[in-house]
ROSE-4610 file (N, C-alpha, C; in Angstrom, 1 decimal, always signed):
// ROSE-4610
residu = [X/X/X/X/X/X/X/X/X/X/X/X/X/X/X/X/X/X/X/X/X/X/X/X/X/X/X/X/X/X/X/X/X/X/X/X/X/X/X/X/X/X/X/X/X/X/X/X/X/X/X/X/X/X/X/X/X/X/X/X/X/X/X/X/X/X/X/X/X/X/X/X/X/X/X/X/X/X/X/X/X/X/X/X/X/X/X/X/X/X/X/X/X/X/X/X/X/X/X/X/X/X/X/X/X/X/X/X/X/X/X/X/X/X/X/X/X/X/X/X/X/X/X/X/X/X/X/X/X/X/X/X/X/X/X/X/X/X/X/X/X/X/X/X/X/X/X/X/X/X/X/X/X/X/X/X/X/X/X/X/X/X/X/X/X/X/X/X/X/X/X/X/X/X/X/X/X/X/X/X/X/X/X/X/X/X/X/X/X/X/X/X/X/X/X/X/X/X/X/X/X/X/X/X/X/X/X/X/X/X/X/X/X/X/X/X/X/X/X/X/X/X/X/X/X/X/X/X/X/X/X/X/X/X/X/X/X/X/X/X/X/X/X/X/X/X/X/X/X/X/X/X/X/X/X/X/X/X/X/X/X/X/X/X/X/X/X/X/X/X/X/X/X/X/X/X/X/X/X/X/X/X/X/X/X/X/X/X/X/X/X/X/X/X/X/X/X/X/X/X/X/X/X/X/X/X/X/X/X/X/X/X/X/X/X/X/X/X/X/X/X/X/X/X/X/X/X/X/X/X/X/X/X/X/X/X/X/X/X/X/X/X/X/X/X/X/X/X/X/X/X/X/X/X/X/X/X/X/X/X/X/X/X/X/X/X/X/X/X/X/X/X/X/X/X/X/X/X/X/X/X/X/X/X/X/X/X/X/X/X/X/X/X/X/X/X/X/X/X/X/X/X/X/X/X/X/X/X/X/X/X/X/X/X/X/X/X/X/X/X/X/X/X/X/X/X/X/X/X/X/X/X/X/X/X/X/X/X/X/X/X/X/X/X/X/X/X/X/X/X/X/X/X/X/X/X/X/X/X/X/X/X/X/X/X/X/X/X/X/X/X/X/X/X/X/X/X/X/X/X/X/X/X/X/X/X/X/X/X/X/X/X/X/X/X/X/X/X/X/X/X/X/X/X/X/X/X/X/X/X/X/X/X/X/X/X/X/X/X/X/X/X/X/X/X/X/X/X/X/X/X/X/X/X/X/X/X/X/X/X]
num = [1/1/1/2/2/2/3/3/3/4/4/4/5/5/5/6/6/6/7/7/7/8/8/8/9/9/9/10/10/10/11/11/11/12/12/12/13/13/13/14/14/14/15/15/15/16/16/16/17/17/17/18/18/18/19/19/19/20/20/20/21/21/21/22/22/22/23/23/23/24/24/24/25/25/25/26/26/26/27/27/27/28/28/28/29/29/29/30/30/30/31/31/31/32/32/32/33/33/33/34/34/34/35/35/35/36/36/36/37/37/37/38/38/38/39/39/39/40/40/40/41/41/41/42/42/42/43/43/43/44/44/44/45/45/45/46/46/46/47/47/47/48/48/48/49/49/49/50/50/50/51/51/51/52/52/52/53/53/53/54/54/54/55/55/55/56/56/56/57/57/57/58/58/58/59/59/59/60/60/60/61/61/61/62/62/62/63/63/63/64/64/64/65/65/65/66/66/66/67/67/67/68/68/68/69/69/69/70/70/70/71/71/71/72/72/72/73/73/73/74/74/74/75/75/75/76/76/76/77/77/77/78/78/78/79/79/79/80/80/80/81/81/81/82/82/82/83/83/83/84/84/84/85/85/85/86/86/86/87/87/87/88/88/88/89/89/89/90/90/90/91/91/91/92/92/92/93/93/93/94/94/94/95/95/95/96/96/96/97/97/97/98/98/98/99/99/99/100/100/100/101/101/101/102/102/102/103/103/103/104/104/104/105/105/105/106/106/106/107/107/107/108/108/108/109/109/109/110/110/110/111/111/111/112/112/112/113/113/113/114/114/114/115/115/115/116/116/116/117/117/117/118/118/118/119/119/119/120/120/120/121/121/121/122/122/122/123/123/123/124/124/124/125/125/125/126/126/126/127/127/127/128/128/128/129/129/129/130/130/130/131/131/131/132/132/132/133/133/133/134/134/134/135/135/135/136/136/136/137/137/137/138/138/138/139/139/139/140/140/140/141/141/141/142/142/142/143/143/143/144/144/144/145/145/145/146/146/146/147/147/147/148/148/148/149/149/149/150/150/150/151/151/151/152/152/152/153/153/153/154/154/154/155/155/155/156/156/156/157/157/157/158/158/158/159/159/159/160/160/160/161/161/161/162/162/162/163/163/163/164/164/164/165/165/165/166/166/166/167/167/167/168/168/168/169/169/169/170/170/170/171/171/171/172/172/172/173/173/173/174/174/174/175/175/175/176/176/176/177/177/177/178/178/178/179/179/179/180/180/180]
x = [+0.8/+0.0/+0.9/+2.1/+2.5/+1.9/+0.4/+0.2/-0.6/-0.9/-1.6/-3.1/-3.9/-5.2/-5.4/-6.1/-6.6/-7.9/-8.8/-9.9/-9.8/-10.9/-11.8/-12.3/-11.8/-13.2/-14.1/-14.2/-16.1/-16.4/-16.0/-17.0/-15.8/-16.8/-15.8/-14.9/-14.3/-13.2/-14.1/-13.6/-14.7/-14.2/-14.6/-14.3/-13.1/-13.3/-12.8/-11.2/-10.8/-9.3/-9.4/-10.4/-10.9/-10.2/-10.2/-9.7/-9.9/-11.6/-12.0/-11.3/-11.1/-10.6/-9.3/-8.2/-7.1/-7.2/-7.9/-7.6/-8.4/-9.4/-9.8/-8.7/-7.9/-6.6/-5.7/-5.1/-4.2/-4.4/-6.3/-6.2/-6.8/-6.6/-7.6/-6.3/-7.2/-6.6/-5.4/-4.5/-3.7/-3.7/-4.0/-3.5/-2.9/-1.5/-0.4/+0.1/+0.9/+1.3/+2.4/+2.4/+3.5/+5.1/+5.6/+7.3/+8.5/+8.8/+9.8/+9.9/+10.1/+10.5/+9.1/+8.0/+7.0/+6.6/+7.3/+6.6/+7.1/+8.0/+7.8/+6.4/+5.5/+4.7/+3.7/+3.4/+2.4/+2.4/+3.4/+3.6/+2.9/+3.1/+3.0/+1.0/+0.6/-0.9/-1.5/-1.2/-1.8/-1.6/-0.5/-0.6/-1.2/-2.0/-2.6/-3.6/-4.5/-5.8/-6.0/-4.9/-5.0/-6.0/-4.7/-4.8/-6.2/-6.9/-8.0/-9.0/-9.2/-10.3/-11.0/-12.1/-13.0/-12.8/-12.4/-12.2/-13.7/-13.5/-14.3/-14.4/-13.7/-13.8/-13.0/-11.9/-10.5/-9.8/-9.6/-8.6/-7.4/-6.9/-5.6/-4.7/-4.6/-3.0/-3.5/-4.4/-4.6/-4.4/-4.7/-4.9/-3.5/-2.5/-1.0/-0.2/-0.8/+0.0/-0.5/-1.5/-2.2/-0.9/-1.0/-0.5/+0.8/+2.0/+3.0/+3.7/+3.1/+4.1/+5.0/+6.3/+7.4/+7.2/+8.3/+8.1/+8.9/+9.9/+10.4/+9.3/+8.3/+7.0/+6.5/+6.1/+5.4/+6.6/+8.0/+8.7/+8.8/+8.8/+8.3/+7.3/+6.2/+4.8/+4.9/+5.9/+5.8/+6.7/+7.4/+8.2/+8.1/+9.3/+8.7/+7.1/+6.5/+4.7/+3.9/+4.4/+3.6/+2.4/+2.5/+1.8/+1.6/+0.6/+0.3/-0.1/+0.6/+0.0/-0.2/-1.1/-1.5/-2.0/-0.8/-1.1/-1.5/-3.0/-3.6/-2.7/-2.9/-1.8/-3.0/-2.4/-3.3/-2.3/-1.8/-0.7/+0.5/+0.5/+2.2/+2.1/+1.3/+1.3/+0.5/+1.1/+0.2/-1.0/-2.9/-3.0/-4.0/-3.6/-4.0/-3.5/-3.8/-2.7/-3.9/-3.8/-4.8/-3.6/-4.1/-2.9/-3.8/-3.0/-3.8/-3.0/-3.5/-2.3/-3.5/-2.9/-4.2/-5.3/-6.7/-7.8/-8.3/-7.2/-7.3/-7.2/-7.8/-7.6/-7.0/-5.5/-5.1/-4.7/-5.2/-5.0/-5.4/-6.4/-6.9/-6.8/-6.4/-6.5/-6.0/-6.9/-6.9/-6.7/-6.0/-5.4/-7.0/-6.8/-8.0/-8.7/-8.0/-7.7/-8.8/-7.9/-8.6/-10.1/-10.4/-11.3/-12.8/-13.7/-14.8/-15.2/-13.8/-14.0/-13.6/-13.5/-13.9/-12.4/-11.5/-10.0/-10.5/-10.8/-10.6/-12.1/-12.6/-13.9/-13.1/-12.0/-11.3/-10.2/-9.9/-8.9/-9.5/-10.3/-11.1/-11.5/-11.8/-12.6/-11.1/-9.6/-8.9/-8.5/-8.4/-7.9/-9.0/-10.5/-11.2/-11.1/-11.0/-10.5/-8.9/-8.0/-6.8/-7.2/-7.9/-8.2/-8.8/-9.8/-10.8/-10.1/-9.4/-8.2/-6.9/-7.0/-5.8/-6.8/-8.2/-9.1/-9.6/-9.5/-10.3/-11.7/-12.7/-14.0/-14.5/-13.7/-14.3/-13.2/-13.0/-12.5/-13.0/-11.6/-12.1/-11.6/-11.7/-11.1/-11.9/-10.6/-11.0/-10.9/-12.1/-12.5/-12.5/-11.7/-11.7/-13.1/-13.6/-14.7/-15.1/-14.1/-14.1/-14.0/-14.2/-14.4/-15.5/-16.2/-17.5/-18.7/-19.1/-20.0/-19.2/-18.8/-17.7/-17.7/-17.4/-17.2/-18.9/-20.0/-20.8/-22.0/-21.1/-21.8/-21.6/-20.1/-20.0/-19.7/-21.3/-21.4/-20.4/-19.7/-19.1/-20.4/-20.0/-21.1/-20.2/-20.7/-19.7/-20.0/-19.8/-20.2/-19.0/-18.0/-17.2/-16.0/-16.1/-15.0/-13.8/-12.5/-11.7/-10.4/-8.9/-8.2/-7.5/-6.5/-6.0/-4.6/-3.8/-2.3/-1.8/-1.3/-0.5/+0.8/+1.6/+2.7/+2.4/+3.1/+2.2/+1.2/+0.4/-0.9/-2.0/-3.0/-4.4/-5.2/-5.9/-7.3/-8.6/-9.8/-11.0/-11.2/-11.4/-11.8/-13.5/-13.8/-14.5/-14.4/-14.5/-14.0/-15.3/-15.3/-15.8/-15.9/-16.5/-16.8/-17.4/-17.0/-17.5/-17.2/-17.9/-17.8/-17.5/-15.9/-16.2/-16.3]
y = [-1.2/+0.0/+1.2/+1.7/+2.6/+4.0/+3.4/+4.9/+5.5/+6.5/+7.7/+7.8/+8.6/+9.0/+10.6/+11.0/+12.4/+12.3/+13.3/+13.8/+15.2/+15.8/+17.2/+17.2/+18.4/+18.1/+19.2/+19.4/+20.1/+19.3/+18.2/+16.9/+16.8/+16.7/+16.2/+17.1/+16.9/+18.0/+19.0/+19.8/+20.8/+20.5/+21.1/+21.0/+22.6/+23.3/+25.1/+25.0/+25.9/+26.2/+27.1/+27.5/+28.9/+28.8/+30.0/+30.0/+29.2/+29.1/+28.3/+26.9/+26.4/+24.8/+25.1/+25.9/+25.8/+25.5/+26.3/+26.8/+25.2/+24.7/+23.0/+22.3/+22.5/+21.2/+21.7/+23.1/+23.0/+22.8/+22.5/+22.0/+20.6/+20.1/+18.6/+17.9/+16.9/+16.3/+14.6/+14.8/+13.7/+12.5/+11.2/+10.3/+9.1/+8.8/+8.2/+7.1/+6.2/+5.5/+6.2/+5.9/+7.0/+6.2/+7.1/+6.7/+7.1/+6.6/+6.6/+8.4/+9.2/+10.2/+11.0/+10.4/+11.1/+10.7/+10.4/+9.9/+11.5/+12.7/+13.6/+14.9/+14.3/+15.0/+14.6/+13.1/+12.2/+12.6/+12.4/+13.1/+14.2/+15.3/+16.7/+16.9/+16.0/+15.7/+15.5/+14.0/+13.2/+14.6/+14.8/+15.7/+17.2/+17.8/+18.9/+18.3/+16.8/+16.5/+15.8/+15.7/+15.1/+16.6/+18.0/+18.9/+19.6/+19.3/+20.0/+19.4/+17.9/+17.0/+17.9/+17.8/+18.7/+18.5/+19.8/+19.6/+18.5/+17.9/+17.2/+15.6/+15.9/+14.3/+13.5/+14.2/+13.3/+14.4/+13.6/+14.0/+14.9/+16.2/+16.7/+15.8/+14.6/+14.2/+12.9/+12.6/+11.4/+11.7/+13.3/+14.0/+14.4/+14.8/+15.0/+13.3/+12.6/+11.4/+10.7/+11.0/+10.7/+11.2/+12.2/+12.9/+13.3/+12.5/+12.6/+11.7/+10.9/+9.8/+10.8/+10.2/+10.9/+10.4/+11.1/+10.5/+9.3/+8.9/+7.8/+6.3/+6.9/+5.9/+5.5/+6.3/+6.1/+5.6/+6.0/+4.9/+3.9/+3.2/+1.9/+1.6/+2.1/+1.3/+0.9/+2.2/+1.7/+0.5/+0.1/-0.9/-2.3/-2.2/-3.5/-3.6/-2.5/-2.2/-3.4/-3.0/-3.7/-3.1/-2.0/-1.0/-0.7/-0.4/+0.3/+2.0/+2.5/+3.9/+5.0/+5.4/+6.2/+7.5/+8.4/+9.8/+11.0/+12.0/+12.6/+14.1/+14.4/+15.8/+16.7/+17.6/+18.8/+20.3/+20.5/+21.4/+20.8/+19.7/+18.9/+19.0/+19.1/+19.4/+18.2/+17.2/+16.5/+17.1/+16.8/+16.8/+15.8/+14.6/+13.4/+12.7/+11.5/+10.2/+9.1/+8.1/+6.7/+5.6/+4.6/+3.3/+1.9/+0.9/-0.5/-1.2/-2.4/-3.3/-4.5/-5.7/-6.9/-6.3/-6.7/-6.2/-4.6/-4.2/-3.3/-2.1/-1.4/+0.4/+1.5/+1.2/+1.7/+3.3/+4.1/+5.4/+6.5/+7.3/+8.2/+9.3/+10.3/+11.0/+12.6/+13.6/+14.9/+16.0/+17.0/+18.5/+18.8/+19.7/+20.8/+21.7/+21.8/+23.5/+22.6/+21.4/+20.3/+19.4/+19.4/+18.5/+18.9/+18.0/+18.5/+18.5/+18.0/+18.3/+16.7/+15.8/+14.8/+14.5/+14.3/+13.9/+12.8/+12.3/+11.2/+10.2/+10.5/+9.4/+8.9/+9.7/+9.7/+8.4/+8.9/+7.7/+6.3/+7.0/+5.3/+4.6/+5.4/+4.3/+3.5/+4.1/+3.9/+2.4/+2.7/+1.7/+0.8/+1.0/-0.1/-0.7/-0.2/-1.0/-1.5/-1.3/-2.2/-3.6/-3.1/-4.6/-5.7/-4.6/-6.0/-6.6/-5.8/-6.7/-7.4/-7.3/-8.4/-9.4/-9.6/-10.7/-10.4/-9.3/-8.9/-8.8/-9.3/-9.4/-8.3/-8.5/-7.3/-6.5/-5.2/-4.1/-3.6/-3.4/-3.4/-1.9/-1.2/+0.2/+0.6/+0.7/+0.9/+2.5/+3.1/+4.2/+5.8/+6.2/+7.4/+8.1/+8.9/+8.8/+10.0/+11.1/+11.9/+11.3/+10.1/+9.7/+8.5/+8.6/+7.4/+7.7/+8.8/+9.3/+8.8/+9.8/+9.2/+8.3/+7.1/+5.8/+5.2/+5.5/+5.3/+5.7/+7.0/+7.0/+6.8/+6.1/+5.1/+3.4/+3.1/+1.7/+0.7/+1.5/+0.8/+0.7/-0.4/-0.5/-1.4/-1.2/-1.8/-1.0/-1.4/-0.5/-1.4/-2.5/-2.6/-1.6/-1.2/-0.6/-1.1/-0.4/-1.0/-0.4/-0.4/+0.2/+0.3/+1.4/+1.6/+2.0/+1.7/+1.6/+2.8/+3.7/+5.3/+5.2/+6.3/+6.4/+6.7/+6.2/+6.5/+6.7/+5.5/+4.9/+4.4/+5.0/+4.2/+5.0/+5.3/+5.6/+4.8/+4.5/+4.2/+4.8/+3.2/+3.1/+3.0/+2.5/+1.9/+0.8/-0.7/-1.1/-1.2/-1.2/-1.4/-2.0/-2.5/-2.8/-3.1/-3.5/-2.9/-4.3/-4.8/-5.3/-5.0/-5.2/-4.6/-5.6]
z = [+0.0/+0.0/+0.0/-1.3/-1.1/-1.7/-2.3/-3.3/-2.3/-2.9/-2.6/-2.9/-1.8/-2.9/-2.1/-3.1/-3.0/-2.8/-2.4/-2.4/-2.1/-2.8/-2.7/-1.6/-0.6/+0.5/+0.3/-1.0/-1.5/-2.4/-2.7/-4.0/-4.8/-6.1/-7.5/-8.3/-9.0/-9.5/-10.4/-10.6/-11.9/-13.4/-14.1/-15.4/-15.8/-15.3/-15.8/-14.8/-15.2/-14.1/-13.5/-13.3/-12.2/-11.0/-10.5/-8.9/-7.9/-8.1/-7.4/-7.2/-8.6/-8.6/-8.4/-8.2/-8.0/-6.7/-5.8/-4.4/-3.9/-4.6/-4.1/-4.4/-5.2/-5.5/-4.3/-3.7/-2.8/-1.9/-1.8/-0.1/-0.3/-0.9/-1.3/-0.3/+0.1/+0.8/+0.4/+0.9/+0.2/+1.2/+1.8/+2.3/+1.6/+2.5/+2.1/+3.4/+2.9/+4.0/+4.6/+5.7/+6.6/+6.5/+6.5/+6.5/+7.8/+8.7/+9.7/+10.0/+8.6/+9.3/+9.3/+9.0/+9.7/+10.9/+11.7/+13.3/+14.0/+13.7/+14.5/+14.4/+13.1/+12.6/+13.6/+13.5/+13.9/+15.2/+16.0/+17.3/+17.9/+16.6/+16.8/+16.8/+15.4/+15.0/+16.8/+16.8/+18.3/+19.5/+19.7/+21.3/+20.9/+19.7/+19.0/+19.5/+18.9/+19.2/+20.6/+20.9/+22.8/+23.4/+23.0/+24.1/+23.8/+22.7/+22.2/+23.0/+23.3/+23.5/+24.9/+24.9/+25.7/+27.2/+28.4/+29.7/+30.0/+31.2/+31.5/+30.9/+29.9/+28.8/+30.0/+30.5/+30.7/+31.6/+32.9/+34.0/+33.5/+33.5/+33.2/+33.3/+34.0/+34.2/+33.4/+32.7/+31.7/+30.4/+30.1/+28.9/+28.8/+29.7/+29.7/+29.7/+29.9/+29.7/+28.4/+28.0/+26.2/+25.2/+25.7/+24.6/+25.1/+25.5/+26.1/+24.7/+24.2/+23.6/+22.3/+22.5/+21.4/+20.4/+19.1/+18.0/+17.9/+19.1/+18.9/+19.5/+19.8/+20.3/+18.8/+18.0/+16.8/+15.7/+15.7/+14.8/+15.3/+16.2/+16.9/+16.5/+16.8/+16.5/+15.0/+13.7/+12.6/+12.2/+13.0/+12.7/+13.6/+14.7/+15.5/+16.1/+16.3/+16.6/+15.4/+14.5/+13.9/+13.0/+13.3/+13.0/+11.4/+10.8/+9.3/+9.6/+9.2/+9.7/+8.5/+8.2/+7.2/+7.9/+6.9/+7.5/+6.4/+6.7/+5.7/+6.1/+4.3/+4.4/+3.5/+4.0/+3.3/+2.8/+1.6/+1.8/+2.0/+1.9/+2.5/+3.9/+4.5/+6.4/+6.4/+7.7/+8.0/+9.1/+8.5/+9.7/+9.9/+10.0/+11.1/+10.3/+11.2/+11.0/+11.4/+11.2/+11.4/+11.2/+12.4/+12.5/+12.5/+12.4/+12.1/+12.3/+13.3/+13.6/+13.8/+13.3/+13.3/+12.7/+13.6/+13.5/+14.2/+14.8/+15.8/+14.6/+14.9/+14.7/+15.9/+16.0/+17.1/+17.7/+16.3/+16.3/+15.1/+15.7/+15.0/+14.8/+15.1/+15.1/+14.5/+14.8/+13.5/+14.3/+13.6/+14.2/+14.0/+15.6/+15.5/+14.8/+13.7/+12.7/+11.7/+11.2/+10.3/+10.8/+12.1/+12.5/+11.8/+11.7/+10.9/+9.5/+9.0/+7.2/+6.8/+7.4/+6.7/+6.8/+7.3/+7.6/+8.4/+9.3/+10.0/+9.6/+9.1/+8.0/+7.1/+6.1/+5.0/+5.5/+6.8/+6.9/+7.5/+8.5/+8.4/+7.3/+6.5/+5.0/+4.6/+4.5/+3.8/+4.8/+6.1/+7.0/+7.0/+6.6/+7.1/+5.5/+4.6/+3.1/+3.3/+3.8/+4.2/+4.7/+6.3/+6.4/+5.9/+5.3/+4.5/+3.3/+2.9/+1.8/+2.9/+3.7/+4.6/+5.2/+4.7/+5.6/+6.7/+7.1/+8.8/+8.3/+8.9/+9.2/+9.7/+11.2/+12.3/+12.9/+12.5/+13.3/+14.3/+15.3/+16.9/+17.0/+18.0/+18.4/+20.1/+20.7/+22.0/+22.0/+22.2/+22.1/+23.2/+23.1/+24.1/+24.2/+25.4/+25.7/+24.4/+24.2/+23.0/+21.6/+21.4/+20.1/+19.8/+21.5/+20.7/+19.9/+19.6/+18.9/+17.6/+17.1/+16.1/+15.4/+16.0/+16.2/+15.5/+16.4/+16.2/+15.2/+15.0/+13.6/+12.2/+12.5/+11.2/+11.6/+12.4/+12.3/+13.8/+14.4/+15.6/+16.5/+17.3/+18.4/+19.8/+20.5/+21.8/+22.9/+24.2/+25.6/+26.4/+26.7/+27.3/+27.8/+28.9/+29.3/+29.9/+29.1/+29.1/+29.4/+30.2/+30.5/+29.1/+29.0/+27.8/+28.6/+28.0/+29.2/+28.2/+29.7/+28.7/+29.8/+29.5/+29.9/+31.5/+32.5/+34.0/+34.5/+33.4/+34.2/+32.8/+32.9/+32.0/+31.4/+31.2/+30.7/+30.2/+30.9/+30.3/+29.5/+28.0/+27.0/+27.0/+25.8/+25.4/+24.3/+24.3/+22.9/+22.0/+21.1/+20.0/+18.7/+18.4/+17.0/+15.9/+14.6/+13.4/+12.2/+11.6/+10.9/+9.4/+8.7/+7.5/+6.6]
């Protein structure tokens, strides 16, 4: 899976070379498989969307240990982790990143600036068409309390709570799942 795909985040392309369609090509969005020296980006993406997630979602010292992990955490996960990680760019900037290991979906997430426009649906579709071409049935994703909506309105379903092991200590999940 080393190509690329693009999408418009206003539809399909136009026919004219107007302004308009230039300025949709420089921000269309590009997702790609991630490469070693994007784990300081990925880094940078995850602890943007940690520190945004809404007070009350999540204890300050759970939300500081979320989003604590370095970039040398994420070239790990892309190598001995085991990890598949696909990161969406917009402008040549990443902003979000989506990971897959087994059946698991072990990481989602989108810059603040970006959230809303269809970046992290984009990369779920892409990660939930990975697995179903590697034979996964059912995608699982243990869910931070800020992303079960989310989750559930593209087809996850699940209520087990579940610890999720962070740097100096846990956080309650939710797992879930989805059949693709």
């Amino acid at each position: 899976m080393s190509g690329s795909h693009s999408l418009s985040p206003t539809g399909g392309e136009g026919r004219g070379e107007g302004a308009t369609t230039r300025a949709r090509r420089a921000t269309a969005l590009r997702i790609r498989r991630a490469r070693l020296a994007d784990a300081r980006a990925i880094a940078a993406v995850m602890r943007a969307a940690v520190r945004a997630v809404a007070p009350g979602l999540c204890p300050p010292r759970t939300l500081a240990a979320w989003g604590s992990l370095p970039p040398l955490y994420h070239a790990w996960a892309m190598t001995a982790g085991g990890e598949t990680v696909l990161v969406a760019e917009r402008g040549g900037r990443a902003v979000g990143y989506a990971a897959l290991r087994g059946s698991e979906l072990t990481a989602l997430f989108v810059r603040p600036a970006a959230a809303r426009a269809g970046v992290a649906t984009a990369l779920l579709a892409r990660l939930e068409a990975l697995a179903r071409r590697r034979g996964v049935r059912r995608l699982r994703v243990d869910a931070a309390r800020s992303g079960i909506a989310f989750y559930e309105a593209r087809g996850f379903a699940g209520r087990r709570r579940v610890r999720v092991p962070l740097p100096g200590g846990a956080m309650t999940a939710v797992r879930m799942t989805k059949r693709v």
